[in-house]
C-alpha positions in Angstrom: 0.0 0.0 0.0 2.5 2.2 1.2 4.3 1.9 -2.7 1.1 3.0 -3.9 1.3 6.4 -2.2 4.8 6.9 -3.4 4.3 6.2 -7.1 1.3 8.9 -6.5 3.6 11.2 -4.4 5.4 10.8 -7.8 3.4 11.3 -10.4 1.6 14.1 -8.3 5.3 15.7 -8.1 6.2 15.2 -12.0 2.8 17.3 -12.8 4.0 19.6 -10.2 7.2 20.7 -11.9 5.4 20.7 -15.1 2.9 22.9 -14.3 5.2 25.4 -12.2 7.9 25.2 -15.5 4.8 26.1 -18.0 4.0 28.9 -15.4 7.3 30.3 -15.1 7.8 30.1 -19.4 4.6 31.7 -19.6 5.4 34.9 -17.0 8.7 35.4 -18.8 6.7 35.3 -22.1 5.3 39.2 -21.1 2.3 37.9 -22.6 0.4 37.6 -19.9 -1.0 40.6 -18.1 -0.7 39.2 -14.6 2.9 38.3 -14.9 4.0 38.8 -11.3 1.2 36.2 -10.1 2.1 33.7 -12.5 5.3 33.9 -11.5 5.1 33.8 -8.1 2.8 30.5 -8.5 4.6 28.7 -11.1 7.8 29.3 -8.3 5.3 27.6 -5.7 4.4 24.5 -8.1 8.0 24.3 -9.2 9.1 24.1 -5.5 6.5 22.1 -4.0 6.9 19.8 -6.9 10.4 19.3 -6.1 9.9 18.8 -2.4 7.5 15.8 -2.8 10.0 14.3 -5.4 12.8 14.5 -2.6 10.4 13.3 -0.3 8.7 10.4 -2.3 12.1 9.3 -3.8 14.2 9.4 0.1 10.6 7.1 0.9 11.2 4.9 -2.1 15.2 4.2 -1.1 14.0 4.0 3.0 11.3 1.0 1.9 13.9 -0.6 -0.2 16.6 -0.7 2.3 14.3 -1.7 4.8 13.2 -4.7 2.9 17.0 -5.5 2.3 18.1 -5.4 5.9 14.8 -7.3 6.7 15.5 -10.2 4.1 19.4 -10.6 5.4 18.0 -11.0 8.3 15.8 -13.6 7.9 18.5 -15.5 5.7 20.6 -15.4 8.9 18.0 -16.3 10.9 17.1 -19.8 8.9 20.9 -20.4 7.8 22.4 -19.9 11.2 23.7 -24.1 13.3 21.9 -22.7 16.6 18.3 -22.4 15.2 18.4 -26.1 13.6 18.9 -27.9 17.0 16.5 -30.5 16.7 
């Protein structure tokens, strides 16, 4: 479930900068008659869509580490002479 989340957290994050990069080409277009508002949101969406990536990817590598320490430690646990007394 929790991979789930991420892989949103990700997607959610890719739109993000996406959206805040079209924002910011857009204000420096002079175009645009609100160009200090889209500016100052496209900034926002860029950041907050690079935030989530840090934080999704830094939740992807935790889970998969996680996982690895918890497998060599079952492999340990059913290898190891002290656990097959019988």
């Amino acid at each position: 479930m929790k991979r789930i989340s991420t892989f949103f957290e990700i997607i959610v994050s890719i739109a993000l900068l996406f959206f805040g990069l079209y924002m910011l080409y857009e204000a420096s277009s002079n175009k645009s008659t609100n160009e200090a508002a889209i500016l100052i949101g496209g900034a926002v969406c860029f950041t907050l869509g690079i935030m989530t990536l840090i934080s999704a990817v830094k939740s992807l590598l935790w889970h998969r580490r996680m996982l690895r320490h918890t497998m060599s430690d079952d492999d340990m646990d059913t290898s190891s002479p002290e656990h097959n007394h019988g």
